[in-house]
C-alpha positions in Angstrom: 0.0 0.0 0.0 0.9 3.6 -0.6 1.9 5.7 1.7 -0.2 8.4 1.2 -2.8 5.7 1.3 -2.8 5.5 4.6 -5.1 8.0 7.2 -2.3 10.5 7.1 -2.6 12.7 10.4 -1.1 16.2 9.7 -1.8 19.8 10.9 -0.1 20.7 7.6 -2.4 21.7 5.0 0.3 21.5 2.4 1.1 18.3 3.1 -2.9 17.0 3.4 -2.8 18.8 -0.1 -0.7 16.7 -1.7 -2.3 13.3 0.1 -5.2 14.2 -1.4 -3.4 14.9 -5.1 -1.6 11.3 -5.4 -5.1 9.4 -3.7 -6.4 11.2 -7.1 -3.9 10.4 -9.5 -3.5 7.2 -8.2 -7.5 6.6 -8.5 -6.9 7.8 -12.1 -4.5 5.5 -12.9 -6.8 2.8 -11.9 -9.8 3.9 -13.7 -11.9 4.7 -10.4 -13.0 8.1 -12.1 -15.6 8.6 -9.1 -12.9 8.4 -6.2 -10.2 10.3 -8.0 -13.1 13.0 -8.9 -13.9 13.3 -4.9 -9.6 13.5 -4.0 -9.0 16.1 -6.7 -12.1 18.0 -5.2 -10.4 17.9 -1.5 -7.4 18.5 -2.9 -8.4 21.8 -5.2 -10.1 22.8 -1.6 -6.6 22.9 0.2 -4.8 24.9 -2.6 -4.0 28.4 -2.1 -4.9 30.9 -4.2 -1.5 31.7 -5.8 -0.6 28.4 -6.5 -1.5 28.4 -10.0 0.5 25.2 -11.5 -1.2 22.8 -9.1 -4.2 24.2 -9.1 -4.7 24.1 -13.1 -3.7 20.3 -13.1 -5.8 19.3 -10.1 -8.7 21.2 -12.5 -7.6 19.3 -15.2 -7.8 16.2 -13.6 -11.6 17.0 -12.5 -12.1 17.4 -15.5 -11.0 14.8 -16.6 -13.1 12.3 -14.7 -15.9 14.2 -15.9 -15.0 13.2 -19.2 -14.9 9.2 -18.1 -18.1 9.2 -16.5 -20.1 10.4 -19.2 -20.2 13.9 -18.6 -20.3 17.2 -21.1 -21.3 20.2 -19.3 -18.5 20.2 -16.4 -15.4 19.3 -18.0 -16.7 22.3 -20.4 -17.1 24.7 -17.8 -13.5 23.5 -16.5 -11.8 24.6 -19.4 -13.3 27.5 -20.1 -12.7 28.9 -16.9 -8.8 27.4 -17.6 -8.8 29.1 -21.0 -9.6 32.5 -19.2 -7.1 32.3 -16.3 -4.2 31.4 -18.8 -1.7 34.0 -18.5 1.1 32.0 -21.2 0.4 30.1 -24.3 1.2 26.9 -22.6 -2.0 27.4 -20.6 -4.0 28.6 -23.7 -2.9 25.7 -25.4 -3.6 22.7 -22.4 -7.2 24.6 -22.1 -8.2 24.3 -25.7 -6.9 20.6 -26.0 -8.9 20.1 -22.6 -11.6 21.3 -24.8 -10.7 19.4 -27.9 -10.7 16.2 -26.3 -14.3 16.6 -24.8 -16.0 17.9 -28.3 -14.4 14.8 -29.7 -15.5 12.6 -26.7 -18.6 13.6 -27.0 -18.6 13.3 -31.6 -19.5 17.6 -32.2 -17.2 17.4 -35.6 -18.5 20.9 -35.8 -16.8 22.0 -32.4 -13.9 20.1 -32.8 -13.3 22.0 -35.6 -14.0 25.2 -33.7 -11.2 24.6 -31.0 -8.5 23.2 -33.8 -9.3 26.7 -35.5 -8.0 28.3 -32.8 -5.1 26.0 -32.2 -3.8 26.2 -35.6 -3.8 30.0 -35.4 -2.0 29.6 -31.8 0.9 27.2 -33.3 0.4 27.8 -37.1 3.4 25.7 -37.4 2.6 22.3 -35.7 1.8 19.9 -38.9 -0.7 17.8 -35.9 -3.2 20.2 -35.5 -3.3 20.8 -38.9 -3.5 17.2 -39.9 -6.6 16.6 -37.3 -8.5 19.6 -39.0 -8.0 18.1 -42.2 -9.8 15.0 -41.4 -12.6 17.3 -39.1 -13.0 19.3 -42.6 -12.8 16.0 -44.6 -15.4 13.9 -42.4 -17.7 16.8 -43.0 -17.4 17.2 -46.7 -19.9 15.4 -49.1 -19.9 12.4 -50.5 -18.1 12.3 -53.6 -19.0 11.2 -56.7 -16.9 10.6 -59.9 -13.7 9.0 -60.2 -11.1 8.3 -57.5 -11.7 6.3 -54.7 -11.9 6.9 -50.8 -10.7 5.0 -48.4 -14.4 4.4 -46.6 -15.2 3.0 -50.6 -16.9 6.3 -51.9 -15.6 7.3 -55.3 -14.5 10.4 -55.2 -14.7 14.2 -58.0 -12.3 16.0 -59.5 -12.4 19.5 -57.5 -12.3 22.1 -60.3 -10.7 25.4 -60.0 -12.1 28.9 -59.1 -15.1 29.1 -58.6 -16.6 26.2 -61.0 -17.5 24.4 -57.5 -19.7 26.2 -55.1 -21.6 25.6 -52.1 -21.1 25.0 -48.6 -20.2 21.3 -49.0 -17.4 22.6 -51.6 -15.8 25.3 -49.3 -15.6 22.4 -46.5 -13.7 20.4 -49.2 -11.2 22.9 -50.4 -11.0 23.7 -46.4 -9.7 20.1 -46.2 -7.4 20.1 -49.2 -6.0 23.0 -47.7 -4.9 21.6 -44.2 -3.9 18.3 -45.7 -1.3 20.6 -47.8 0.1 22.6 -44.7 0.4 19.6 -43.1 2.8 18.1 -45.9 4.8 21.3 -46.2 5.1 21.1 -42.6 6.2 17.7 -42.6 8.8 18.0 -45.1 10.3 21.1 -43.8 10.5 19.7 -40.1 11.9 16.5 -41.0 15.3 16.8 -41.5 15.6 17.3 -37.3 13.6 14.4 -36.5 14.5 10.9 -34.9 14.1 8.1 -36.9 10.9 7.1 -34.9 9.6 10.0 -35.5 10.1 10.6 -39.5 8.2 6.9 -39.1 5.0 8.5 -38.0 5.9 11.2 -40.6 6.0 8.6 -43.4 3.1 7.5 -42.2 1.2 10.7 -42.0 2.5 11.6 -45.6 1.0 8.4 -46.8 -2.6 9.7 -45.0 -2.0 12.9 -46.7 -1.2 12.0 -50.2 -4.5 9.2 -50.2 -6.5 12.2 -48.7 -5.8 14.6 -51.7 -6.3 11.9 -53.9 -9.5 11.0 -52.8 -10.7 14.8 -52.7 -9.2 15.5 -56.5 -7.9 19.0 -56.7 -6.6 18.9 -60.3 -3.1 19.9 -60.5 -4.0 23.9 -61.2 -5.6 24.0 -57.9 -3.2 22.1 -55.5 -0.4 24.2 -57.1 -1.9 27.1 -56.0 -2.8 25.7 -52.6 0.8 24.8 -51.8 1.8 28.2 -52.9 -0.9 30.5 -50.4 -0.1 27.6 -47.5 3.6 27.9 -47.9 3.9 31.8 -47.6 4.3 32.2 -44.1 6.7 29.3 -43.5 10.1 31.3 -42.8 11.9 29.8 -40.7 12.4 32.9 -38.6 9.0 32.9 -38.2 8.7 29.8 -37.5 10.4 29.1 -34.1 7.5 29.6 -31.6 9.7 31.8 -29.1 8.9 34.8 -31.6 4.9 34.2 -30.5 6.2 35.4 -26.8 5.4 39.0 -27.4 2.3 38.6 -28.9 -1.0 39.1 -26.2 -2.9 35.6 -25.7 -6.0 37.6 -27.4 -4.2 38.4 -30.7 -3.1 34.9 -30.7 -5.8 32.4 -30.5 -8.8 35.2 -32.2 -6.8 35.5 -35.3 -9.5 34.8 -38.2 -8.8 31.6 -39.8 -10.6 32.2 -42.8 -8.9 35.7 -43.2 -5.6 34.1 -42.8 -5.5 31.4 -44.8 -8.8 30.3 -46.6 -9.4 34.1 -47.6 -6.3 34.1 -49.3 -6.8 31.2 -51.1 -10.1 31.8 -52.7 -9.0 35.0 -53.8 -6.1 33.4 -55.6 -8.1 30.5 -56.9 -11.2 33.3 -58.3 
């Protein structure tokens, strides 16, 4: 048994604090989402005001447990009220993938798509969150008909260029061709300080991408032009994420995706 276990007597708040935070964790661990949910409540009693670190993760972890017994509402509330309290982009960032991971719990395409928005426009340079809007945009796009095949068996258009395709199901299609590019020339131009496990997963990623664009058949006019809009802000000056630091947390995660990036775009492609 583990120590902290054990009925612990202390007069020491700090130390009943942190009792109460590995009962939780360890309740986690084990899948006992009730028990872990009541220790992470103690424990976020305990926690002084100004202790910001522990008090996020204990927040977290409520939120958490939420999640694994079925619930929407709270873990919601949790990181909202995380997302508003973040003072850096670290916390920006842990809220909104607190958030991502409930919306996707839960099957809202629609609002995962909402918090990767933000995400990508937090850390335009992270070929992940690209790559998981790219399939939110792609599971939402109509069924194609034509040639080409998709992987789930539909056959797949040609996606003309300009403005020969309209409608909202054709925006959410050119949306997706678009992230599935980024998240190539990301790939490629990350690569070459990778691990061998890691270009793996980039291989295999590539692979997802290049069947992805095949099944949603930009002819070549039109994926040119893509890869030339995505790849105008990749610098690499720009791109180390240190430069983001002066930036307010507001400026960062409101910038308008559409005005951006898919703004851009159309207006090349009209």
């Amino acid at each position: 048994m583990q120590w902290f276990c054990e009925n612990v007597p202390t007069d020491d708040e700090l130390e009943e604090q942190k009792v109460f935070k590995f009962r939780a964790d360890l309740a986690y661990s084990q899948n006992d989402y009730k028990k872990a949910l009541a220790d992470y409540s103690t424990c976020l009693s305990l926690i002084p005001k100004g202790n910001v670190a522990i008090r996020r993760d204990v927040l977290e972890g409520q939120a958490r447990c939420h999640c694994h017994l079925g619930r929407r509402e709270e873990p919601l509330e949790i990181a909202d009220l995380l997302k508003k309290e973040a003072t850096n982009t670290g916390h920006l960032t842990c809220a909104l993938n607190l958030q991502l991971t409930v919306q996707q719990l839960f099957g809202d395409v629609g609002e995962e798509i909402s918090v990767l928005r933000q995400l990508v426009s937090l850390h335009p340079y992270n070929p992940w969150y690209w790559q998981r809007l790219a399939r939110c945009y792609w599971a939402l796009s109509p069924s194609p008909r034509g040639n080409g095949s998709r992987a789930d068996g539909h056959h797949g258009a040609e996606m003309p260029i300009g403005g020969q395709s309209t409608g909202q199901g054709a925006d959410v299609q050119l949306k997706a061709c678009m992230c599935f590019v980024r998240t190539r020339l990301l790939i490629h131009l990350l690569r070459i300080q990778q691990s061998s496990f890691v270009l793996q997963c980039n291989e295999r990623a590539l692979e997802e991408v290049e069947e992805a664009l095949r099944c949603l058949g930009p002819d070549a006019k039109t994926l040119q032009l893509i890869s030339e809009v995505m790849a105008e802000d990749l610098v690499p000056e720009k791109m180390k994420e240190d430069n983001q630091d002066g930036e307010s947390l507001d400026a960062l995660c409101n910038v308008d995706f559409d005005e951006r990036w898919y703004d851009k775009l159309k207006r090349r492609l009209s």
